[in-house]
C-alpha positions in Angstrom: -266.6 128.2 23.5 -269.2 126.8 20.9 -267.6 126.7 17.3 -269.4 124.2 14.6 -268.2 123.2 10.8 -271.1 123.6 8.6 -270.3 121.4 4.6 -269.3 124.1 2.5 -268.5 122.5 -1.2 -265.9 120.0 -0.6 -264.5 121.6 2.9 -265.8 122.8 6.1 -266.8 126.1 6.7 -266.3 127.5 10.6 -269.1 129.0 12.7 -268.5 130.6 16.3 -272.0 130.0 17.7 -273.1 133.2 20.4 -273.7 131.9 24.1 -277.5 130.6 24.3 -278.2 130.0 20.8 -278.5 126.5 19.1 -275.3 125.0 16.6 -277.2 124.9 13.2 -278.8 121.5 12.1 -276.3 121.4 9.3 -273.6 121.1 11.6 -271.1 118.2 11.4 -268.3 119.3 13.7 -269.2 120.8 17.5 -266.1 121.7 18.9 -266.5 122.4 22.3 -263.5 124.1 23.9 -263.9 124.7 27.6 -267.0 124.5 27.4 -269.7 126.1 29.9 -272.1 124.1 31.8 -274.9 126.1 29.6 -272.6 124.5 26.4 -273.0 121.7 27.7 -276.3 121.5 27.9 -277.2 122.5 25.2 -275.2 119.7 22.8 -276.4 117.3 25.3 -279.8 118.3 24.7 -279.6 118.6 20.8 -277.5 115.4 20.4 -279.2 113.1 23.1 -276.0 112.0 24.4 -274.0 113.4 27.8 -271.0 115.7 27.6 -268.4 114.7 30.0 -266.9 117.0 32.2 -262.9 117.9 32.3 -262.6 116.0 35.6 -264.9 112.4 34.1 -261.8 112.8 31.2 -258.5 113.0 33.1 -260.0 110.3 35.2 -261.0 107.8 32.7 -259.1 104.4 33.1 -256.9 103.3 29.8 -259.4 100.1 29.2 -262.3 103.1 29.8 -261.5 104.9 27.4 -263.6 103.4 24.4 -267.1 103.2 25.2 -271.0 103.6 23.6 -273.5 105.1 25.8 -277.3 106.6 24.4 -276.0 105.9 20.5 -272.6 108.0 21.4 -269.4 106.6 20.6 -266.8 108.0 22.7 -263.3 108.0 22.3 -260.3 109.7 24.6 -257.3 110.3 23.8 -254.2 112.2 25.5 -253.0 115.0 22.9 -249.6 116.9 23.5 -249.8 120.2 23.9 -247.0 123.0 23.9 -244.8 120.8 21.9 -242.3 123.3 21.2 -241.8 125.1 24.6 -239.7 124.3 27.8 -242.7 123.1 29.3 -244.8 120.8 27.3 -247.7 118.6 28.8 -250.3 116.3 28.0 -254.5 116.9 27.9 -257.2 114.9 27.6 -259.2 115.3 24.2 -262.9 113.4 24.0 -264.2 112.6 20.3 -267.9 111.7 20.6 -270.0 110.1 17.2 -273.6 110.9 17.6 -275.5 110.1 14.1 -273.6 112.1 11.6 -271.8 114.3 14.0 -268.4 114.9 15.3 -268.1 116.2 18.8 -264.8 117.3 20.4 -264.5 118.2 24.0 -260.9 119.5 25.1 -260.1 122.1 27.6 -256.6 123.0 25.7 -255.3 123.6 22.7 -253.5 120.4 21.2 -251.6 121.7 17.8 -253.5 119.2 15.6 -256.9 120.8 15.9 -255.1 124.8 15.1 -253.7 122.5 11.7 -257.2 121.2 11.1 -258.1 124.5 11.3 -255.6 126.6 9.6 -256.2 123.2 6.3 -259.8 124.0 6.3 -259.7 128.1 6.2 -257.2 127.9 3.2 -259.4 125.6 1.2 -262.4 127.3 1.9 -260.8 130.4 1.0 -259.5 129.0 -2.4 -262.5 127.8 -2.8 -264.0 131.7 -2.9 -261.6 133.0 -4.7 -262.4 130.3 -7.4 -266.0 131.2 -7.3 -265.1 135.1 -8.0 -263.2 134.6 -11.5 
């Protein structure tokens, strides 16, 4: 799936991008959560830079796991997820920098990024209802 964050005031304002079609060029955030090849491509192609693939991340070495390539800066990081069930685990989360983007690759769903999430929907709706009065 293909979501972006578009500047909306002083937050962000979620977009679900349909399968095929381009993230707008106002986009600061790509979140890219198990993405298709097609996904793939497609930021690749916009951004210049390579996607990695679930395997290249949960085989990345620790002293790997900072690196630049094409004017990307690429961080991974292992995120817990299912923190608070009998079975929590671990998944790999990539962070890419390309220009004035943000680019997240994870094929899970770590409980930071459902906070970001949930922070940013509340402001943004305050922010309407402000706007109305």
């Amino acid at each position: 799936m293909l979501t972006v964050y578009i500047p909306c005031g002083t937050s962000l304002e979620r977009i679900a991008v349909a399968p095929g079609e381009s993230p707008p060029p106002e986009a600061v955030w790509i979140d890219l959560i198990t993405p298709t090849v097609q996904e793939d491509k497609l930021v690749e192609a916009l951004l210049g830079i390579a996607v990695p693939t679930r395997e290249e991340m949960q085989e990345i070495e620790v002293s790997s796991r900072l690196y630049i390539e094409n004017g990307g800066r690429y961080m991974t990081a292992t995120l817990m997820c299912q923190a608070d069930t009998a079975t929590p685990k671990t998944t790999a989360v990539t962070f890419i920098l390309s220009s004035h983007r943000l680019v997240t690759v994870r094929y899970d769903e770590p409980r930071p990024f459902a906070i970001v999430e949930h922070k940013l929907a509340r402001l943004l709706a305050q922010r309407c209802r402000a706007k109305r009065c």
